[in-house]
C-alpha positions as CSV (number, residue, x, y, z in Angstrom):
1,X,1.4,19.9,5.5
2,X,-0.9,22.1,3.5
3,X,-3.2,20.1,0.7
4,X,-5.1,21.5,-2.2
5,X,-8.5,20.1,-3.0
6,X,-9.9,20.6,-5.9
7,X,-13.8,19.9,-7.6
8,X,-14.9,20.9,-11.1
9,X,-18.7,21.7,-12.2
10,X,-19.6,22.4,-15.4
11,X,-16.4,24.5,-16.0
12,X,-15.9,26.0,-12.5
13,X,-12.9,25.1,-10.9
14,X,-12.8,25.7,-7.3
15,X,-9.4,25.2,-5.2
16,X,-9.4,25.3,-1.6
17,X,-6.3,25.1,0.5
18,X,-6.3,25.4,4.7
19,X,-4.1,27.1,6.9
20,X,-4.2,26.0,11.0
21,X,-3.9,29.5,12.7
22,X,-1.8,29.2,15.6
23,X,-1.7,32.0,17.0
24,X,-5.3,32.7,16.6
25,X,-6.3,29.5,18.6
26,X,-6.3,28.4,21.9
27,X,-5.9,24.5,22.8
28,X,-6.4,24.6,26.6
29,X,-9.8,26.4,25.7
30,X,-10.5,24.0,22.4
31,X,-10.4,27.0,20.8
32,X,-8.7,26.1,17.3
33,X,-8.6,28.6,14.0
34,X,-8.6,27.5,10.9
35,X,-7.9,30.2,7.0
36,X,-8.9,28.7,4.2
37,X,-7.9,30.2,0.5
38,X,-10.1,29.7,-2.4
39,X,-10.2,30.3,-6.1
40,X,-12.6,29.9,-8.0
41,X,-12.0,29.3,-11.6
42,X,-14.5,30.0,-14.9
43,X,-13.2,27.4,-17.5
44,X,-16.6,28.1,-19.5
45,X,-17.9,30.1,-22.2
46,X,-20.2,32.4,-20.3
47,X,-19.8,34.8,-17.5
48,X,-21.0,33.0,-14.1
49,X,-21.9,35.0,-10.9
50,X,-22.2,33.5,-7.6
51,X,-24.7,34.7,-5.5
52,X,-25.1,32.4,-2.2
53,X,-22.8,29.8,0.0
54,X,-23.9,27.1,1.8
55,X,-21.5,25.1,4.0
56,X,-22.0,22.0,6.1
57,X,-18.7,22.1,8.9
58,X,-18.0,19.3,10.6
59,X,-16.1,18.5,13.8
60,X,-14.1,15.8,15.0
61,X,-16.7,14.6,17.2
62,X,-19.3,14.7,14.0
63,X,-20.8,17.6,14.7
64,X,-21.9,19.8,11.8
65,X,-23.5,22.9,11.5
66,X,-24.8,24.6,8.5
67,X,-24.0,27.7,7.6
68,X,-25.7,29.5,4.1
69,X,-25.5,33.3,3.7
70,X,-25.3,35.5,0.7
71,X,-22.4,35.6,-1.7
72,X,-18.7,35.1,-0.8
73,X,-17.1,37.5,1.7
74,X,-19.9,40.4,1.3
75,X,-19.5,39.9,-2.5
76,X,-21.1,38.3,-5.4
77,X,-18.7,38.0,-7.6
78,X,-19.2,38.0,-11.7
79,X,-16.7,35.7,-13.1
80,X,-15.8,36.4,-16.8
81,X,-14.7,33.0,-18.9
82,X,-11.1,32.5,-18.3
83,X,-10.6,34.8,-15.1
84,X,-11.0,33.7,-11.5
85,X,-11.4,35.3,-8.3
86,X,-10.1,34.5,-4.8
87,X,-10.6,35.4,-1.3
88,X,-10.1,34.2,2.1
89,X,-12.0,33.3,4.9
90,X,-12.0,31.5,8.5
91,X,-13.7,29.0,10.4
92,X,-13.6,28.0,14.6
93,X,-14.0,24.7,15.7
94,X,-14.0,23.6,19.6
95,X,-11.9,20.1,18.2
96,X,-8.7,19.9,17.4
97,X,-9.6,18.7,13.6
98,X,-12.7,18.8,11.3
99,X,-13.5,19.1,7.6
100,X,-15.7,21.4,6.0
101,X,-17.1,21.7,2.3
102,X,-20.3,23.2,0.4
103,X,-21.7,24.6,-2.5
104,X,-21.7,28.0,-4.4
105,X,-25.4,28.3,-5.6
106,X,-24.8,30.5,-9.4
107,X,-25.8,31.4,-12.3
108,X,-25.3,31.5,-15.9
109,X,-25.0,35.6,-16.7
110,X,-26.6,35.3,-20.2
111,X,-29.7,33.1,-19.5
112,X,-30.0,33.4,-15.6
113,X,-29.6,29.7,-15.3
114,X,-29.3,28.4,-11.8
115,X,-26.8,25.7,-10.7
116,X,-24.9,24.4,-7.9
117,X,-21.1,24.9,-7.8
118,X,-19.5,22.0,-5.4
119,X,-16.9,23.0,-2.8
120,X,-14.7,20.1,-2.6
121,X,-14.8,19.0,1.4
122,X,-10.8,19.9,2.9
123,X,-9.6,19.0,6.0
124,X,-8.9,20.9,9.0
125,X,-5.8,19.6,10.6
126,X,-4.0,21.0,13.4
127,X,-0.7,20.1,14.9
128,X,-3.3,19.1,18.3
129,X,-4.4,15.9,16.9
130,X,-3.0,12.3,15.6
131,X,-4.5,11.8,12.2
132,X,-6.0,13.3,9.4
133,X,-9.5,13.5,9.2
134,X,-10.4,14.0,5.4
């Protein structure tokens, strides 16, 4: 059963739902695929840009790796007040299950003020496993 999550900063609404990829995975390997879809969301006054990721993914047996690179899927996006944008992206994970979340470090457009966008942390659930994790 897919699950939105959903965290608000200062206006920014970001939604993040995941998708277990079957046929993209491989359990006899633990090899398991994960999509994920997110929107973000400018509820503010001001144009806000984002202009780096950081992500902290964590397996089921609490391992976590950090990942930060520029942008959002080789983009960084300008988001005008009452617009969003969306995109979709993957993530591996040698267990069954995991959870992943982040930030979106952005800024203001008009005054070039910095802030930190939260990612909500989602699950990653496969049909492989007994519980969820998150």
């Amino acid at each position: 059963m897919n699950h939105d999550y959903i965290a608000v900063t200062k206006g920014v609404k970001v939604t993040v739902r995941s998708f277990y990829l079957a046929d993209r995975s491989n359990p006899e390997d633990n090899e398991f695929f994960w999509a994920y879809r997110i929107r973000i969301e400018n509820g503010g006054d001001a144009p806000v840009q984002v202009l780096k990721r950081t992500w902290h993914i964590t397996d089921a047996q609490a391992r976590t790796q950090s990942v930060h690179g520029d942008g959002v899927v080789g983009e960084t996006p300008v988001i005008e007040p009452g617009k969003a944008f969306e995109y979709t992206s993957g993530t591996p994970l040698s267990t069954s299950s995991g959870f992943m979340g982040g930030l979106y470090h952005a800024i203001v457009v008009p005054t070039g003020e910095n802030f930190e966008v939260t990612i909500p942390t989602f699950s990653l659930d496969s049909p492989h496993q007994n519980h969820r994790v998150h």
